[in-house]
C-alpha positions in Angstrom: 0.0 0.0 0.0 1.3 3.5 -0.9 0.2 6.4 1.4 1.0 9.9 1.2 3.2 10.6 4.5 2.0 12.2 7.5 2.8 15.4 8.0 4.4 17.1 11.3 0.8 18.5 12.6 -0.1 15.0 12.1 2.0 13.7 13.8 2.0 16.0 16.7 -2.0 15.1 17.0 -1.3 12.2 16.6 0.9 11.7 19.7 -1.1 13.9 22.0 -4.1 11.0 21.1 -6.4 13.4 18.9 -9.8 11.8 17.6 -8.9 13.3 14.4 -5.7 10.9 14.2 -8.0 8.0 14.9 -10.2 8.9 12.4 -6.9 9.3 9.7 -5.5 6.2 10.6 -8.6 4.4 9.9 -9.4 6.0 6.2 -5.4 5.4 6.1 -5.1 1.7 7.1 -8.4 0.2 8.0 -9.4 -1.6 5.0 -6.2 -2.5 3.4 -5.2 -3.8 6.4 -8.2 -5.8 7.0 -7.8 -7.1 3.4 -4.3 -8.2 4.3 -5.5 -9.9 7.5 -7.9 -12.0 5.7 -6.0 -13.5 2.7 -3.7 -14.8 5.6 -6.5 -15.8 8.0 -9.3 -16.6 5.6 -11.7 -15.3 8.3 -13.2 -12.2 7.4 -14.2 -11.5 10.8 -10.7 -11.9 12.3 -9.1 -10.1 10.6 -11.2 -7.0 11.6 -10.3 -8.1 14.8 -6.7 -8.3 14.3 -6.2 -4.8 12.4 -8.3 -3.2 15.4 -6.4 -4.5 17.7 -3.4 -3.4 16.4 -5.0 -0.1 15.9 -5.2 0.1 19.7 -2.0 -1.2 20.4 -0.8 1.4 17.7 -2.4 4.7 19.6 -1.6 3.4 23.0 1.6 3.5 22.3 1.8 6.1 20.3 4.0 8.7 21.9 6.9 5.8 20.6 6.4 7.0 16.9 7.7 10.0 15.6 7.3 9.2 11.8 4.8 7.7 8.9 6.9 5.0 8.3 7.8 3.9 12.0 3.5 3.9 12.2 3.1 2.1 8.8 5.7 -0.8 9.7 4.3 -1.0 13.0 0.6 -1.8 11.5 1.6 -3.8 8.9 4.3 -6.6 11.2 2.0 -6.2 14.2 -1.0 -7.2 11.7 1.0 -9.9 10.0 2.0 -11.6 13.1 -1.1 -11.8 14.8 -2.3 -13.5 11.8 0.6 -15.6 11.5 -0.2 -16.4 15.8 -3.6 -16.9 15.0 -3.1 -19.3 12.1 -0.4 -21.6 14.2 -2.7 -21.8 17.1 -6.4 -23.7 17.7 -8.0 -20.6 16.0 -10.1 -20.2 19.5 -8.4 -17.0 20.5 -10.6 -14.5 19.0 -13.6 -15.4 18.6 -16.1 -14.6 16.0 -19.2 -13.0 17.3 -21.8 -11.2 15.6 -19.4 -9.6 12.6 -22.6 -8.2 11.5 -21.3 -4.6 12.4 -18.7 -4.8 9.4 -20.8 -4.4 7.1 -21.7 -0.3 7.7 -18.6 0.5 9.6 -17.7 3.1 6.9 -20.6 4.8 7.1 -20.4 5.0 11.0 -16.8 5.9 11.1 -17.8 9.5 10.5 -20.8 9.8 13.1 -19.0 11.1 16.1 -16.3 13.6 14.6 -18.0 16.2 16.3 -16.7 16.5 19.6 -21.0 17.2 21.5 -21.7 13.7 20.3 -18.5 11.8 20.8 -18.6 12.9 24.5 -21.7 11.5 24.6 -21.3 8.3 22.9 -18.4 7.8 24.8 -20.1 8.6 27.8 -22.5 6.1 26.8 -19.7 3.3 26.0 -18.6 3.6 29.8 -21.7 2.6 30.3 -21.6 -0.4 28.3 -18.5 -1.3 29.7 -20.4 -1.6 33.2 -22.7 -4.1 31.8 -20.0 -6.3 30.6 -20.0 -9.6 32.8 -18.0 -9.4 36.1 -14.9 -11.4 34.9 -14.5 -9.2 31.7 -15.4 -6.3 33.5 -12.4 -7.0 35.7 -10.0 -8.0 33.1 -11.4 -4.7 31.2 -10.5 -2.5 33.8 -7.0 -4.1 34.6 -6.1 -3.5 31.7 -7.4 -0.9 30.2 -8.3 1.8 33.2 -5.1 0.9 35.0 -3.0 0.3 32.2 -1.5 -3.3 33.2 0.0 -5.9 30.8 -1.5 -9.4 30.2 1.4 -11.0 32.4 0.8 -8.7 35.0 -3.3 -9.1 35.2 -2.4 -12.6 35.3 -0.1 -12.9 38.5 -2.7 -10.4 40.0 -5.8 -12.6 39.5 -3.6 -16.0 39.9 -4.5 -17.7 36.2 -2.6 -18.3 33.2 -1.2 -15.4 30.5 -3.4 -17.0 28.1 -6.6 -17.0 29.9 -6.1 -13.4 30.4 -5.5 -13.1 26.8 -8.6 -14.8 26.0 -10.8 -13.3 28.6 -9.3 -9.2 26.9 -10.7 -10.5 23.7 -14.3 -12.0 24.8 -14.5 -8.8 26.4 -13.5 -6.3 23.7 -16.0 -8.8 21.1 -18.4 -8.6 23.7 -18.6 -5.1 24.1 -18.3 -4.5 20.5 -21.2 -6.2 19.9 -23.1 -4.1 22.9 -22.2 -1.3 21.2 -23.3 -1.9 17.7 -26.7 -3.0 19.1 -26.9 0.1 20.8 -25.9 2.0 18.0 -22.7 3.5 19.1 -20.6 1.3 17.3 -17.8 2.8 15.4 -14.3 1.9 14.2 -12.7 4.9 15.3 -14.6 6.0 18.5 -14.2 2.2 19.4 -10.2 2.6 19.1 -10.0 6.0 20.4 -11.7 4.9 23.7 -9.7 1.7 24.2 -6.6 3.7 23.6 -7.3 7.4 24.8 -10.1 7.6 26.6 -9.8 4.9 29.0 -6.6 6.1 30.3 -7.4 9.7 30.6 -9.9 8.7 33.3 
């Protein structure tokens, strides 16, 4: 894929974790990535996983990257290795769900650029995040509100990495799906509060 190169102001948005940036990186990367992710997974609904995902990993790290390219190699190995992961394993680690929500995401990503409604969405997604069960809910927070790694949540609640692992994704499908029922469902928003949001609370 051939991009034009993010500029400086992008950039500098970009590392202070601007919606906008969200929003760029998805009309950048989104579907190219998630067509990448599916000739190696041959599952159409992980690899929408996968790229978001990486999309979160991407902005919650994001004060790391300085340049278009260092973001562009980042997406593209992080992608290609969770598929590569994904293909060697039992295939059980992300599970499927309703993948129903793929089909308008485009049209949704644009709904909450303004910032009255995103506030309130997102408001609304904290919400959704208390209905989640408790497990989840726990393994939500851990992670995401207190910013811990897998191997860390793990030694803290005594189970294995991997349960952990498994338990971050049924929760993130989970409230995916919560959210596209309730209509607040959208690629972007989605990313910017698992990456921004939650850990400016």
């Amino acid at each position: 894929m051939t991009v034009s190169p993010l500029n400086r102001d992008f950039i500098a948005g970009f590392q202070r974790g601007s919606y906008e940036s969200v929003t760029t990186l998805y009309h950048l990367y989104y579907s190219t990535l998630v067509e990448f992710a599916e000739q190696l997974t041959l599952d159409k609904g992980v690899a929408h996983h996968i790229v978001m995902d990486a999309l979160i990993k991407l902005v919650r790290m994001r004060e790391k990257f300085d340049s278009s390219p260092n973001i562009h190699a980042f997406l593209y190995i992080t992608v290609r290795n969770t598929c590569f992961t994904f293909i060697k394993s039992e295939k059980t680690d992300l599970p499927a769900g309703n993948t129903a929500w793929y089909l308008n995401e485009q049209q949704a990503a644009n709904e909450f650029n303004e910032e009255g409604p995103r506030k309130e969405a997102l408001a609304q997604i904290r919400d959704e995040v208390n209905q989640l069960p408790e497990a989840y809910r726990n393994i939500f927070t851990l992670i995401f509100y207190e910013g811990l790694s897998v191997p860390a949540v793990a030694e803290h609640l005594g189970v294995t990495p991997v349960t952990v692992a498994k338990e971050r994704n049924a929760a993130i499908n989970l409230l995916r799906e919560q959210l596209y029922a309730a209509g607040l469902f959208a690629v972007p928003l989605f990313v910017y509060f698992l990456a921004v949001d939650v850990s400016s609370k």
